[in-house]
N, C-alpha and C positions, 0 to 999 in steps of 0.2 A: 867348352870352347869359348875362349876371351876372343872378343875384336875390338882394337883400339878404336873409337871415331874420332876422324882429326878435322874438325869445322861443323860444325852443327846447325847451319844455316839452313834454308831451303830444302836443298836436298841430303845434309847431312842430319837432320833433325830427322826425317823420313829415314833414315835405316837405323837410327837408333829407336823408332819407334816399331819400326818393322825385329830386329832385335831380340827388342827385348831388357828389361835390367838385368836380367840373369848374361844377357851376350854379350850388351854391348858397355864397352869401357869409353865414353865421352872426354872427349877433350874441345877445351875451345877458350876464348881469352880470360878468361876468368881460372878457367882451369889447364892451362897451357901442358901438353906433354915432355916429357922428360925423357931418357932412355933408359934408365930404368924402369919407369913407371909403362911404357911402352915394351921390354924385355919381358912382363911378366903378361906379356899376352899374347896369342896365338898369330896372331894377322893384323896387319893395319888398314883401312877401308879412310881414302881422304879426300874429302872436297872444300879444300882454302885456295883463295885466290890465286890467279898466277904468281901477283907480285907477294903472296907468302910462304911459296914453295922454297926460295931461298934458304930460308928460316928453318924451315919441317924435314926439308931433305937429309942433312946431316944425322938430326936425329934419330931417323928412321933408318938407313945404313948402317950408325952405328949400334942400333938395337936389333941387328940383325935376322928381322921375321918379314916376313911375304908380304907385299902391301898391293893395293888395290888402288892407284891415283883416275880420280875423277877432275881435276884442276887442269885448266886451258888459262892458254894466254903466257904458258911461261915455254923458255927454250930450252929445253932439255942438254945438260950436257955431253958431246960426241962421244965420251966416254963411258957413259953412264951404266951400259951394260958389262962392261970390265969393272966396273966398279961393285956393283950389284954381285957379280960372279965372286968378286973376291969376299964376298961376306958370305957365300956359299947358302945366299937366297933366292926369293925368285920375288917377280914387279910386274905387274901389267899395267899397262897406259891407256887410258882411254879418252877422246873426246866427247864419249855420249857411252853411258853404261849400260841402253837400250838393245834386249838381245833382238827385238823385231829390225833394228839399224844396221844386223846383219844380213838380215835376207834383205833390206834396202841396198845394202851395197851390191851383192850378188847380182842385182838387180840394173843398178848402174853401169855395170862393169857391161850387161849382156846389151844393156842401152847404146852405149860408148861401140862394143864393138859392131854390134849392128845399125850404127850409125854411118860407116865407112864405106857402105852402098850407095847412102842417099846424096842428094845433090845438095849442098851449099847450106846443113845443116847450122843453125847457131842455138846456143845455149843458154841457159840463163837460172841462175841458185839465186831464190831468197829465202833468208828465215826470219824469224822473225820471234823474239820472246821478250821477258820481263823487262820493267823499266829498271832493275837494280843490276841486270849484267851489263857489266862492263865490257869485256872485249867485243869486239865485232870488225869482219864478221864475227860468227860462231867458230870453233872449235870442229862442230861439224859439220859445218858448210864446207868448211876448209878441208872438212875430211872427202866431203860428197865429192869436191874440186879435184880432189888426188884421184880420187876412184875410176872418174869420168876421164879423164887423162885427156883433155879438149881444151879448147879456149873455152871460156864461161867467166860472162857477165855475173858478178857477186855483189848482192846487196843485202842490204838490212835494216831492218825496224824493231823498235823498242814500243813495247804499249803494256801498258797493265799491268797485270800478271799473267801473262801468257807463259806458261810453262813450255815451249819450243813446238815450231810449225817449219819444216824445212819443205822448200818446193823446187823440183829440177823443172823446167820446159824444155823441151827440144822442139823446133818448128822451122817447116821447110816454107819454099814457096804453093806447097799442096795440103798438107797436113802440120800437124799438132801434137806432141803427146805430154804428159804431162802425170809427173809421180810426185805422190808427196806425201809425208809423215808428220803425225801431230799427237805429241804426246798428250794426253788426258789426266795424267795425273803423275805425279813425280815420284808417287810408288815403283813406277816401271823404273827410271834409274838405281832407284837404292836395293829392289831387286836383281838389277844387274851385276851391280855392285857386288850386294853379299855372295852372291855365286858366283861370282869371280876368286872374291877370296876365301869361300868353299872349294872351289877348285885348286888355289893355290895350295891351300893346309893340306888336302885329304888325294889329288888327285897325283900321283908315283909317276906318271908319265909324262911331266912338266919339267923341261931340264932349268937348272940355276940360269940366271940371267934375266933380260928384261924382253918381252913381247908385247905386242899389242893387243888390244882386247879380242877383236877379230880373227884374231891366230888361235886365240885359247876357245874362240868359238867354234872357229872350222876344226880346230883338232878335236876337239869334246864331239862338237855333231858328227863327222866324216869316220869317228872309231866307233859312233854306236851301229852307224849304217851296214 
Protein backbone atom coordinates (compact mmCIF):
# COMPACT_ATOMS: atom_id res chain seq x y z
CA UNK A 1 0.00 0.00 0.00
CA UNK A 2 1.33 3.56 -1.44
CA UNK A 3 0.11 6.81 0.31
CA UNK A 4 0.75 10.01 -1.23
CA UNK A 5 1.76 12.81 1.46
CA UNK A 6 0.90 16.20 0.21
CA UNK A 7 2.77 18.79 2.84
CA UNK A 8 5.29 17.58 5.01
CA UNK A 9 5.25 20.21 7.53
CA UNK A 10 4.29 19.68 11.27
CA UNK A 11 1.88 17.45 10.93
CA UNK A 12 2.52 15.98 7.59
CA UNK A 13 6.13 15.11 8.39
CA UNK A 14 4.60 13.01 11.32
CA UNK A 15 2.65 10.54 9.10
CA UNK A 16 5.26 10.20 6.92
CA UNK A 17 7.30 9.14 9.78
CA UNK A 18 4.64 7.28 11.18
CA UNK A 19 4.53 5.59 7.48
CA UNK A 20 7.16 4.55 6.89
CA UNK A 21 9.64 4.71 3.37
CA UNK A 22 8.11 1.65 2.50
CA UNK A 23 4.28 3.69 2.65
CA UNK A 24 4.61 6.79 2.45
CA UNK A 25 5.01 8.68 -1.09
CA UNK A 26 6.13 12.53 0.11
CA UNK A 27 5.37 15.27 -1.79
CA UNK A 28 6.06 18.86 -0.72
CA UNK A 29 7.77 22.20 -2.66
CA UNK A 30 10.63 20.75 -3.73
CA UNK A 31 8.95 17.74 -4.72
CA UNK A 32 5.59 19.07 -5.80
CA UNK A 33 2.89 16.08 -6.94
CA UNK A 34 1.69 15.53 -10.26
CA UNK A 35 -1.22 13.16 -11.36
CA UNK A 36 0.50 10.85 -12.45
CA UNK A 37 2.89 10.54 -9.90
CA UNK A 38 -0.20 10.68 -7.43
CA UNK A 39 -2.13 7.85 -9.90
CA UNK A 40 0.40 5.45 -9.02
CA UNK A 41 -0.58 5.40 -5.35
CA UNK A 42 -3.20 4.06 -3.28
CA UNK A 43 -4.59 7.07 -1.12
CA UNK A 44 -3.67 10.66 -0.72
CA UNK A 45 -3.34 11.81 3.11
CA UNK A 46 -2.96 16.18 2.87
CA UNK A 47 -1.95 18.83 5.19
CA UNK A 48 -1.17 22.27 2.85
CA UNK A 49 -2.43 25.34 3.84
CA UNK A 50 -5.76 26.62 2.97
CA UNK A 51 -4.50 29.01 0.66
CA UNK A 52 -2.87 25.89 -1.26
CA UNK A 53 -5.70 23.72 -1.53
CA UNK A 54 -6.52 25.74 -4.73
CA UNK A 55 -3.44 24.35 -6.30
CA UNK A 56 -3.57 20.36 -4.95
CA UNK A 57 -7.37 19.97 -5.41
CA UNK A 58 -7.44 19.46 -9.07
CA UNK A 59 -4.65 17.21 -8.97
CA UNK A 60 -6.06 14.91 -6.73
CA UNK A 61 -9.52 14.67 -8.65
CA UNK A 62 -8.01 14.12 -11.52
CA UNK A 63 -5.75 11.30 -10.13
CA UNK A 64 -8.72 9.78 -9.10
CA UNK A 65 -7.85 7.77 -5.62
CA UNK A 66 -9.34 8.35 -1.99
CA UNK A 67 -7.72 11.12 -0.14
CA UNK A 68 -7.76 12.16 3.41
CA UNK A 69 -7.73 16.38 3.66
CA UNK A 70 -6.32 17.63 7.00
CA UNK A 71 -6.22 21.53 5.63
CA UNK A 72 -8.46 24.42 7.26
CA UNK A 73 -8.97 27.77 6.39
CA UNK A 74 -10.08 27.09 2.80
CA UNK A 75 -13.89 26.98 1.34
CA UNK A 76 -14.69 24.08 -0.01
CA UNK A 77 -16.56 24.09 -3.10
CA UNK A 78 -20.72 23.55 -2.98
CA UNK A 79 -20.09 21.09 -5.47
CA UNK A 80 -17.46 19.30 -4.43
CA UNK A 81 -19.04 16.01 -3.51
CA UNK A 82 -20.61 15.67 -7.18
CA UNK A 83 -17.42 16.20 -8.22
CA UNK A 84 -15.59 13.62 -6.06
CA UNK A 85 -18.61 11.13 -7.20
CA UNK A 86 -17.95 11.72 -10.77
CA UNK A 87 -14.43 10.28 -10.45
CA UNK A 88 -16.10 7.48 -8.70
CA UNK A 89 -13.81 8.03 -5.48
CA UNK A 90 -14.23 8.80 -2.13
CA UNK A 91 -12.63 12.16 0.42
CA UNK A 92 -13.01 12.70 3.79
CA UNK A 93 -12.70 16.25 5.47
CA UNK A 94 -11.49 17.00 8.47
CA UNK A 95 -10.64 19.89 10.82
CA UNK A 96 -8.81 17.89 13.46
CA UNK A 97 -7.82 14.23 12.47
CA UNK A 98 -8.00 13.50 16.38
CA UNK A 99 -10.21 10.15 16.74
CA UNK A 100 -10.49 11.16 20.69
CA UNK A 101 -12.36 14.90 19.01
CA UNK A 102 -14.94 12.38 18.43
CA UNK A 103 -15.98 11.39 21.56
CA UNK A 104 -15.46 15.35 22.23
CA UNK A 105 -18.13 16.15 20.01
CA UNK A 106 -20.58 13.43 21.27
CA UNK A 107 -19.77 15.12 24.05
CA UNK A 108 -20.81 18.64 23.05
CA UNK A 109 -23.70 17.72 21.43
CA UNK A 110 -25.05 16.09 25.07
CA UNK A 111 -23.50 19.55 26.61
CA UNK A 112 -25.55 21.73 24.07
CA UNK A 113 -28.64 19.57 24.66
CA UNK A 114 -28.69 19.50 28.14
CA UNK A 115 -28.09 22.99 28.28
CA UNK A 116 -31.86 23.78 27.32
CA UNK A 117 -32.95 23.19 31.05
CA UNK A 118 -30.65 25.67 32.62
CA UNK A 119 -31.26 29.17 33.06
CA UNK A 120 -29.30 31.90 31.03
CA UNK A 121 -26.46 29.52 30.14
CA UNK A 122 -23.46 31.35 28.02
CA UNK A 123 -20.62 29.85 26.40
CA UNK A 124 -17.38 30.54 25.52
CA UNK A 125 -14.48 28.25 22.97
CA UNK A 126 -10.94 29.02 23.23
CA UNK A 127 -8.04 27.42 21.61
CA UNK A 128 -5.30 27.99 21.46
CA UNK A 129 -1.81 26.61 19.46
CA UNK A 130 1.34 27.31 17.45
CA UNK A 131 2.80 30.65 16.74
CA UNK A 132 3.15 29.38 12.59
CA UNK A 133 -0.92 28.59 12.33
CA UNK A 134 -2.31 30.92 10.54
CA UNK A 135 -5.97 30.68 10.53
CA UNK A 136 -7.94 31.60 13.59
CA UNK A 137 -10.00 30.80 15.09
CA UNK A 138 -9.02 27.09 14.60
CA UNK A 139 -10.72 24.73 12.25
CA UNK A 140 -11.86 23.24 15.33
CA UNK A 141 -13.03 25.63 17.31
CA UNK A 142 -15.26 26.23 14.49
CA UNK A 143 -16.04 22.78 14.52
CA UNK A 144 -16.81 22.64 18.42
CA UNK A 145 -19.07 26.05 17.33
CA UNK A 146 -21.29 23.80 14.82
CA UNK A 147 -21.49 20.91 17.39
CA UNK A 148 -22.73 23.26 20.39
CA UNK A 149 -25.42 24.69 18.03
CA UNK A 150 -25.51 28.00 20.89
CA UNK A 151 -24.29 31.40 20.70
CA UNK A 152 -20.39 31.15 21.94
CA UNK A 153 -17.96 33.69 22.44
CA UNK A 154 -14.65 32.29 20.11
CA UNK A 155 -11.27 33.35 20.86
CA UNK A 156 -7.66 32.56 20.24
CA UNK A 157 -4.08 32.57 21.11
CA UNK A 158 -0.92 31.73 19.32
CA UNK A 159 2.15 30.75 21.67
CA UNK A 160 4.91 28.52 21.05
CA UNK A 161 4.52 25.48 19.91
CA UNK A 162 1.62 24.52 21.38
CA UNK A 163 0.36 21.74 19.31
CA UNK A 164 -3.68 22.47 19.90
CA UNK A 165 -5.52 23.04 23.45
CA UNK A 166 -9.35 23.52 22.74
CA UNK A 167 -11.59 24.72 25.78
CA UNK A 168 -15.74 24.89 25.80
CA UNK A 169 -17.00 26.74 29.37
CA UNK A 170 -20.59 26.77 29.89
CA UNK A 171 -21.40 28.77 33.25
CA UNK A 172 -24.62 29.87 34.81
CA UNK A 173 -25.28 32.23 37.50
CA UNK A 174 -24.76 28.89 39.97
CA UNK A 175 -22.40 26.60 38.40
CA UNK A 176 -19.41 25.99 35.90
CA UNK A 177 -18.51 23.27 33.60
CA UNK A 178 -15.98 23.12 31.72
CA UNK A 179 -14.41 20.46 28.80
CA UNK A 180 -11.33 20.45 27.15
CA UNK A 181 -8.81 18.73 24.83
CA UNK A 182 -5.06 19.10 24.53
CA UNK A 183 -3.42 17.35 22.12
CA UNK A 184 0.32 16.05 23.48
CA UNK A 185 1.63 15.19 20.54
CA UNK A 186 0.85 15.57 16.78
CA UNK A 187 1.30 11.78 16.32
CA UNK A 188 -2.44 11.70 17.28
CA UNK A 189 -3.37 13.55 13.97
CA UNK A 190 -1.32 11.75 11.60
CA UNK A 191 -2.70 8.64 13.31
CA UNK A 192 -5.95 9.88 12.41
CA UNK A 193 -5.10 10.65 9.43
CA UNK A 194 -3.63 7.29 8.13
CA UNK A 195 -6.85 5.47 9.46
CA UNK A 196 -8.86 7.46 7.66
CA UNK A 197 -7.24 6.71 4.63
CA UNK A 198 -7.00 3.00 5.79
CA UNK A 199 -10.57 3.07 5.97
CA UNK A 200 -10.95 4.74 2.54
CA UNK A 201 -8.74 1.95 0.49
CA UNK A 202 -9.84 -1.19 2.48
CA UNK A 203 -13.20 -0.42 4.04
CA UNK A 204 -16.43 -1.76 1.09
CA UNK A 205 -18.93 0.13 3.16
CA UNK A 206 -17.91 3.80 2.35
CA UNK A 207 -20.12 4.89 -0.70
CA UNK A 208 -18.14 7.40 -3.47
CA UNK A 209 -18.42 10.83 -2.45
CA UNK A 210 -17.14 13.26 0.16
CA UNK A 211 -18.03 12.95 4.14
CA UNK A 212 -16.75 14.17 7.07
CA UNK A 213 -14.30 12.63 9.19
CA UNK A 214 -16.86 12.18 12.13
CA UNK A 215 -19.31 10.36 9.77
CA UNK A 216 -16.42 7.65 8.81
CA UNK A 217 -16.04 7.62 12.72
CA UNK A 218 -19.59 6.94 13.76
CA UNK A 219 -19.99 4.65 10.99
CA UNK A 220 -16.61 2.45 11.68
CA UNK A 221 -17.55 2.63 15.71
CA UNK A 222 -21.65 2.22 15.52
CA UNK A 223 -21.00 -1.11 12.95
CA UNK A 224 -18.53 -2.69 15.43
CA UNK A 225 -21.03 -2.22 18.33
Amino acid sequence: MKIAVIGTGKTGGKVVELLGEDRAVPFDEDNPPTVDKLKKTDAAIIFVPGDAVAEVLPMVLEAEIPAAWGSTGYEWPEDLDEQVKAKNTKWVLASNFSLGMNIIRKSIKAISAGSEILKDPEFHIHEVHHVHKKDAPSGTALSWKEWLDREADVTSAREGDVKGIHELTMKTATEEITLKHKALDRALFAEGAIWAAEQLINNNDIEEGVMAFGQLFDMVTEGQQ
